[in-house]
C-alpha positions as CSV (number, residue, x, y, z in Angstrom):
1,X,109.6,109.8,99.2
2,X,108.6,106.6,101.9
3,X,105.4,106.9,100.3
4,X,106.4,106.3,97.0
5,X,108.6,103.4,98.2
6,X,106.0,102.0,99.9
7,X,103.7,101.7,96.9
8,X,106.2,100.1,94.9
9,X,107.2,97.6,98.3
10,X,103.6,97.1,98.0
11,X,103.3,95.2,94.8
12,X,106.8,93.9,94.5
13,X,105.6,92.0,97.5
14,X,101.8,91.1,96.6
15,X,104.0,89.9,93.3
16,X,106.6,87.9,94.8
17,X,103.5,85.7,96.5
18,X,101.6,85.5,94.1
19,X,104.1,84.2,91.7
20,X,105.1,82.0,94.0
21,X,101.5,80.5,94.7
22,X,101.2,80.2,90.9
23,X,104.7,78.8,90.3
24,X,105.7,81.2,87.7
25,X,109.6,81.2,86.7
26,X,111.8,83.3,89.0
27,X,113.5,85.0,86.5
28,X,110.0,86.7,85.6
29,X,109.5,87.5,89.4
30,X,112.9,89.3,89.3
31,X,111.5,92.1,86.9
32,X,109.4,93.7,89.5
33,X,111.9,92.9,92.0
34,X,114.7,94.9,89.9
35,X,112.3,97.9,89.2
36,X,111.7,97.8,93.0
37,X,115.2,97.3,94.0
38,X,116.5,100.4,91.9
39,X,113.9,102.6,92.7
40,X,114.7,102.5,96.6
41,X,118.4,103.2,95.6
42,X,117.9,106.1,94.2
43,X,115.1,107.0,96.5
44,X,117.9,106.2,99.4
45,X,120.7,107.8,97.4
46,X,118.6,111.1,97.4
47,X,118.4,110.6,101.5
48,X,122.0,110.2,101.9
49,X,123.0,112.7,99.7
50,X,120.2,115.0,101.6
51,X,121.3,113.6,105.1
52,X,119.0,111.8,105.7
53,X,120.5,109.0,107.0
54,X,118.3,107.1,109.0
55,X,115.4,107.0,106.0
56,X,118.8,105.9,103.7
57,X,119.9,103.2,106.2
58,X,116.4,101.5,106.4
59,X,115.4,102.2,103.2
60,X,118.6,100.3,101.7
61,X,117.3,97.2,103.8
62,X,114.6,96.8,101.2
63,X,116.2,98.1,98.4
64,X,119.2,95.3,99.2
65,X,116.5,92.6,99.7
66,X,114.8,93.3,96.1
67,X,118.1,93.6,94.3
68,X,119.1,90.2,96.4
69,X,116.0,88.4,95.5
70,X,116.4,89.3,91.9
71,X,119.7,88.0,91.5
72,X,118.8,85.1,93.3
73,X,116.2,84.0,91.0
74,X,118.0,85.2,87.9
75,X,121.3,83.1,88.6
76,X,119.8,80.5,90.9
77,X,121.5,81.4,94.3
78,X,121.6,79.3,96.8
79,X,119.3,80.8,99.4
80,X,121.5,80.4,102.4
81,X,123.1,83.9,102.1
82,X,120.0,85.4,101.6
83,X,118.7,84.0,104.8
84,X,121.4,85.0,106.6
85,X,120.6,89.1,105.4
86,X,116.9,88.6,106.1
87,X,117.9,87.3,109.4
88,X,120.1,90.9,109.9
89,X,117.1,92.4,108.6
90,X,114.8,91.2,110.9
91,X,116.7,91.8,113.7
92,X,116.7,95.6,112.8
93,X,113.1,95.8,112.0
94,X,112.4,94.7,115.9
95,X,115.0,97.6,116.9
96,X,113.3,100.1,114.3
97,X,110.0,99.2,115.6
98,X,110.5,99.7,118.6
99,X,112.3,103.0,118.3
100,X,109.8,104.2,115.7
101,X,106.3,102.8,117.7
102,X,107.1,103.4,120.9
103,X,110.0,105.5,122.4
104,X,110.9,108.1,119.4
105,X,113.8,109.5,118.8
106,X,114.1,113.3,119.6
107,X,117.3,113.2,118.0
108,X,115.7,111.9,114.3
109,X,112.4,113.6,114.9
110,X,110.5,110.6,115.4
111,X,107.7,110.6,117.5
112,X,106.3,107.3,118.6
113,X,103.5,105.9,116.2
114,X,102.0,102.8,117.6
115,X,101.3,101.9,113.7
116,X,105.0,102.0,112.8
117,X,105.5,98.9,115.6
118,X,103.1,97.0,114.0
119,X,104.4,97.5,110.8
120,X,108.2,96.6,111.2
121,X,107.4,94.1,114.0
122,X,105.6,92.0,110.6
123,X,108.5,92.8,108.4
124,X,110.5,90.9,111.4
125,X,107.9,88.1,110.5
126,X,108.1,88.4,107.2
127,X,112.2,88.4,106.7
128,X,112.6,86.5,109.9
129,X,110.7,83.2,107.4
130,X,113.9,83.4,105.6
131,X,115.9,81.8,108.5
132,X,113.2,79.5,109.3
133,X,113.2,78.2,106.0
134,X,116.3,78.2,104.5
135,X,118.8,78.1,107.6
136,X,116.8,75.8,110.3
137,X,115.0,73.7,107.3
138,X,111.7,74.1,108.3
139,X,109.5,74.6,105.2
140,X,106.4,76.8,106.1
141,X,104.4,76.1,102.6
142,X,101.8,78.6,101.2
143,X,102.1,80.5,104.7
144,X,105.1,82.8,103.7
145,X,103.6,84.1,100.0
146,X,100.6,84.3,101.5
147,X,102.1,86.5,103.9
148,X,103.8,88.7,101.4
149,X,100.5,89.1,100.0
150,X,98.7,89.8,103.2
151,X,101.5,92.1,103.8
152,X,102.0,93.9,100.4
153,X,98.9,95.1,101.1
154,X,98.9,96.1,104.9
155,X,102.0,97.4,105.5
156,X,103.0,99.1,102.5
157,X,100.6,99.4,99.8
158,X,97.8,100.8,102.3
159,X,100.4,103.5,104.0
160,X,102.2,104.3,101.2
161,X,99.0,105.2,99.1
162,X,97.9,107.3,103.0
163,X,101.1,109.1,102.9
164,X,101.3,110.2,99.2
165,X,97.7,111.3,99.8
166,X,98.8,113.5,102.7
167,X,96.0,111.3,105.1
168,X,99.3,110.3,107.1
């Protein structure tokens, strides 16, 4: 199932850039977001209800960031809340990272995967922006959707397409 998450983290990334480079209205960026967003809840509703909960718990950190970015754009949210949940996020993605990268967990089955560090340690980047921006004030420009893009494709739309092809 993470790789069918991933693809869809993927492009609802590579979109949310890109829309932003081009300007386009946020309640059309929602769309992919809410397509995104719902997917991972039932993809992590299927992991609770299986036991899963470790896949459930981070999985519901990006299904709660889609579904939060959606609504955002649709009723014009102040951004401040948000923020403060990709600040949460980040925080966990350093913890996950290193858990998942480089000391495992015998007790979850995870064995340490250096590419795993790598991966949440830019999602900690990537929702780590969002208190940048919006909390200290400190505008970043075209370098955070041009990071979504960069990371669309490197940390999710590349593994997820290696894991639903068995190559991971």
């Amino acid at each position: 199932m993470l790789g069918v998450c991933l693809l869809f983290v993927g492009i609802v990334l590579i979109n949310n850039g890109m829309c932003t480079l081009y300007n386009v209205d946020g309640k059309s960026t929602a769309v992919m977001n809410i397509f995104t967003g719902g997917l991972s809840l039932f993809i992590n509703f299927v992991n609770l209800v299986q036991g899963n909960y470790y896949a459930a718990g981070t999985g519901l950190l990006f299904c709660f960031t889609y579904l939060f970015v959606a609504f955002s754009k649709i009723l014009k949210l102040s951004p401040i809340p948000f923020a403060w949940f990709s600040t949460f996020v980040a925080v966990n993605a350093v913890i996950f990272g290193t858990i998942e990268g480089f000391l495992g967990s015998k007790a979850l089955g995870i064995a340490p995967d250096i590419r795993w560090a790598g991966i949440w340690y830019l999602w900690a980047i990537l929702w780590g922006t969002a208190f940048v921006e919006d909390i200290m004030g400190k505008k970043l420009g075209k370098f955070v959707p041009v990071l979504q893009v960069i990371e669309g494709v490197i940390t999710a739309w590349v593994p997820g397409v290696m894991l639903l092809l068995g190559v991971w």
